[in-house]
N, C-alpha and C positions, 0 to 999 in steps of 0.2 A: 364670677371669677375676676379678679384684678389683672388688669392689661398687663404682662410686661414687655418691656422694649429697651434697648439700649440707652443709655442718654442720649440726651440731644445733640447736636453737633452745633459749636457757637461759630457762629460767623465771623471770621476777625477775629479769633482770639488770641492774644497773644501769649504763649505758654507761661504759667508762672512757676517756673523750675528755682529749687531753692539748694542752698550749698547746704548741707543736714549735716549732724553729728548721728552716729548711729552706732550704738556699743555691743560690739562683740565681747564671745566671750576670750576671757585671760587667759588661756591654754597654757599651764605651767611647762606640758612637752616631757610628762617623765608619767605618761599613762594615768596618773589619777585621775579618779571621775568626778565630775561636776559637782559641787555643792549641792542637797537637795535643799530643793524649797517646803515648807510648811505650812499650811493655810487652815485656819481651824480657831474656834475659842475666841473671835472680833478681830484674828489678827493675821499677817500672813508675814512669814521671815526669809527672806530673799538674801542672802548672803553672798552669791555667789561675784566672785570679782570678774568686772569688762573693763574695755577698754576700747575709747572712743576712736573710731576712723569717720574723717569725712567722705560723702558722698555728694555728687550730685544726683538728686532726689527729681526726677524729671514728670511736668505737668503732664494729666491724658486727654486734659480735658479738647475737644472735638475731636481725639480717635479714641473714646473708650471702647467702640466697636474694635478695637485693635487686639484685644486682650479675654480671653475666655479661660473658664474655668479647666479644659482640658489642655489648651493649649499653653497657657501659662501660669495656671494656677490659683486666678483670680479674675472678678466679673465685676463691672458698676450695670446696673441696672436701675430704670424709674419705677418705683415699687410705691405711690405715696400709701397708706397706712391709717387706720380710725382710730387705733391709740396715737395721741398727741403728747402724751407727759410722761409716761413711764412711770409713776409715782406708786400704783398700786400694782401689788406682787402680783396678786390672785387676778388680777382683772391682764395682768403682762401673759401669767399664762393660758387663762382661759379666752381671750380672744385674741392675744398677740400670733404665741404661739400656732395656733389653726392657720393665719395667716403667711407665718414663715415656712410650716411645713407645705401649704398649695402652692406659695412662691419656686419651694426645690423643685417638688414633683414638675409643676408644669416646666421646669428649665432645664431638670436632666433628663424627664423619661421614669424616673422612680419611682418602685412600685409602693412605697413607703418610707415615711420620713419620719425616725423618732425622736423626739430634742429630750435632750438630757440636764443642760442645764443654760442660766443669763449670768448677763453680768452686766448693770448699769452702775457707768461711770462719771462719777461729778467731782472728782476730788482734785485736787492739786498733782501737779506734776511729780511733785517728790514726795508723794503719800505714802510711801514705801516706808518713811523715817517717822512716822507720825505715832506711834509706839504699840498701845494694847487696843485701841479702837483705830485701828488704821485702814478695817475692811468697810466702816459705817464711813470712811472718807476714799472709797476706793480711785484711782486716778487712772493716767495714761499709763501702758504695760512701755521703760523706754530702754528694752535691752530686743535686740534681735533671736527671735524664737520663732519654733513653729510647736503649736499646743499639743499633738502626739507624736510618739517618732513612728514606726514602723510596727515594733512590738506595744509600744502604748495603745496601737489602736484597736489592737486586739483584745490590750486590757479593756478596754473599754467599752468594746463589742463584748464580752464573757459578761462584764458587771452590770451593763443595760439588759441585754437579753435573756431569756429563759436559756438554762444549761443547753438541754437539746438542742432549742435553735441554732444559735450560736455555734454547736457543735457542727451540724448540719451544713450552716453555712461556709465553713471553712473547709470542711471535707471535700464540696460538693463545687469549690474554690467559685464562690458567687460572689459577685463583684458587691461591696460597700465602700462609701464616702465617708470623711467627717467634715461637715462643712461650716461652718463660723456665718452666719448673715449677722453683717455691721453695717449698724443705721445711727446716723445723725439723731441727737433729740434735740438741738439745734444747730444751724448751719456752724461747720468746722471752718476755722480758719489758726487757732491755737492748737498746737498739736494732733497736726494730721495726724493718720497712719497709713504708713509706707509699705509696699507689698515689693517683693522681690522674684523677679521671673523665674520660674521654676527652671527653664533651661538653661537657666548664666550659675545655678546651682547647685553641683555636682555631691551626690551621696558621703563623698570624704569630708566634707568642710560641716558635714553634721555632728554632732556628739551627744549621745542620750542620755539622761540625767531626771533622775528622781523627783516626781513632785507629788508628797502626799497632801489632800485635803479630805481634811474630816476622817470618817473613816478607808475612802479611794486611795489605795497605793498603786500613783499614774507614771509614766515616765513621757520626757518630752523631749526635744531636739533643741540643744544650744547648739551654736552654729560657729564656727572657726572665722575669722577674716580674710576674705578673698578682695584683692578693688577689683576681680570682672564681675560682681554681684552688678545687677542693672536693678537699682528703684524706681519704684512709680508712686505714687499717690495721683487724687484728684482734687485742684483747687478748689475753695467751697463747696463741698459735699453738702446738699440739703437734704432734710428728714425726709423729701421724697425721693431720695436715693437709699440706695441699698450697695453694700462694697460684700460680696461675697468672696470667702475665702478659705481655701482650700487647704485643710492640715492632714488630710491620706487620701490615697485612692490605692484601692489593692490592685487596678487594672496600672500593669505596670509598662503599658501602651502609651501612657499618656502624662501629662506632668500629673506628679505626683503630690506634692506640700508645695507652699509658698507660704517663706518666711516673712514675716511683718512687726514692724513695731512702731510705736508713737516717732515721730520726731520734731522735733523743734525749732519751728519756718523762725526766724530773727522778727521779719517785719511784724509779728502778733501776739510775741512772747509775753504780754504786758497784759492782753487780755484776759478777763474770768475763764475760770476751766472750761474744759471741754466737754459737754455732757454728750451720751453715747451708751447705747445700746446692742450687744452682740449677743446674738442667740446661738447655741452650738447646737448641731443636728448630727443623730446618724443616718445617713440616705445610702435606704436599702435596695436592689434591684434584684431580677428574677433568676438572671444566669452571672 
């Protein structure tokens, strides 16, 4: 079983906190609902209009012990990994996967971890514009979201699971995750991703909005502009990290989502894309 551990703690480090743009969404303010997104056919249609707010985007690196998956919604961990390229699908799932799912179980206690889907990203920042093959260039995700809302997760509990289960476990109100493990394919310094504390963000600044792929009709949370949102990222995240990141907990004890999106450090904007690996999981438990 692979060690895990907290990162490391750099001696002398000096924070490297960066001014970020980070794009909420447009909220017209007369009840209509979010634009749905479309993904499907080589391409994906993102229409929905933001608007950038600065932030300061503050560094974690020597307290990433500071920040937990219950408690704020997201976790860095030293996780390094025997896939090194990402390049092959079948080999992503059949040996990545095993490894993301012993990663959860040993880190919450879960009696089962199902992944449902990846998503490896090499593309340009503004891949979004790139037309009818824009999913074979996919990029950095750079609008503030969290991947299900409340009711998405349950879609996605009903669509993963056998009816009965499924049925079972909502009855019988047993605790499920959805969890996101995001890994470097190599070290990030262009277009971090920024994770936002679940406790500086309050259920109203959420809005749930449509997003079908393929044949999945999912809904997910665009997020209104608050400035008490507190960002975090971690400088140079290497492939032997892991950025775990939290999109539900039905245990409504504990933070629940943390919103994240790409943003864009100044001093690295010049650099080759970002390449990057996220695997999403559902983590199941007993009660």
């Amino acid at each position: 079983m692979t060690k895990i551990t907290t990162a490391p703690v750099a001696n002398g480090h000096e924070p490297h906190n960066i001014s970020a743009i980070l794009n909420y969404w447009d909220d017209p303010d007369d009840g209509s609902s979010p634009t749905p997104i479309y993904i499907g056919k080589g391409r994906i249609t993102n229409e929905r209009p933001h608007l950038p707010h600065r932030f300061t985007v503050a560094d974690v690196t020597s307290r990433e012990g500071d920040f937990t998956l219950d408690g704020q919604g997201f976790q860095y961990l030293q996780h390094p990994s025997h896939e090194k390229d990402f390049v092959d699908e079948q080999r992503i799932r059949d040996d990545y996967y095993p490894e993301c799912a012993a990663l959860l179980k040993q880190t919450t206690g879960a009696r089962r971890v199902h992944i449902f889907n990846h998503k490896v990203r090499r593309g340009p920042t503004q891949w979004h514009h790139l037309g009818l093959q824009n999913l074979a260039n996919r990029g950095p995700v750079t609008k503030t979201h969290v991947d299900q809302s409340y009711a998405g997760a349950e879609l996605r509990l009903r669509w993963e699971l056998p009816q009965d289960e499924a049925d079972e476990m909502i009855r019988q109100g047993k605790r499920y995750q959805i969890i996101n493990v995001w890994r470097p394919i190599r070290t990030v310094l262009k277009d971090p991703v920024a994770v936002a504390d679940a406790n500086t963000v309050p259920d109203e600044d959420l809005v749930s909005a449509i997003m079908v792929e393929d044949d999945y009709h999912g809904e997910q949370w665009v997020v209104r502009h608050n400035p008490a949102h507190r960002w975090y990222f971690k400088h140079g995240l290497s492939p032997n990290e892991v950025l775990l990141i939290k999109c539900f907990d039905s245990d409504r004890s504990v933070a629940r989502r943390a919103l994240h999106s790409a943003v864009e450090d100044p001093a690295y904007k010049d650099l080759e894309s970002r390449q990057s690996i996220e695997v999403r999981c559902l983590v199941l438990y007993d009660d």
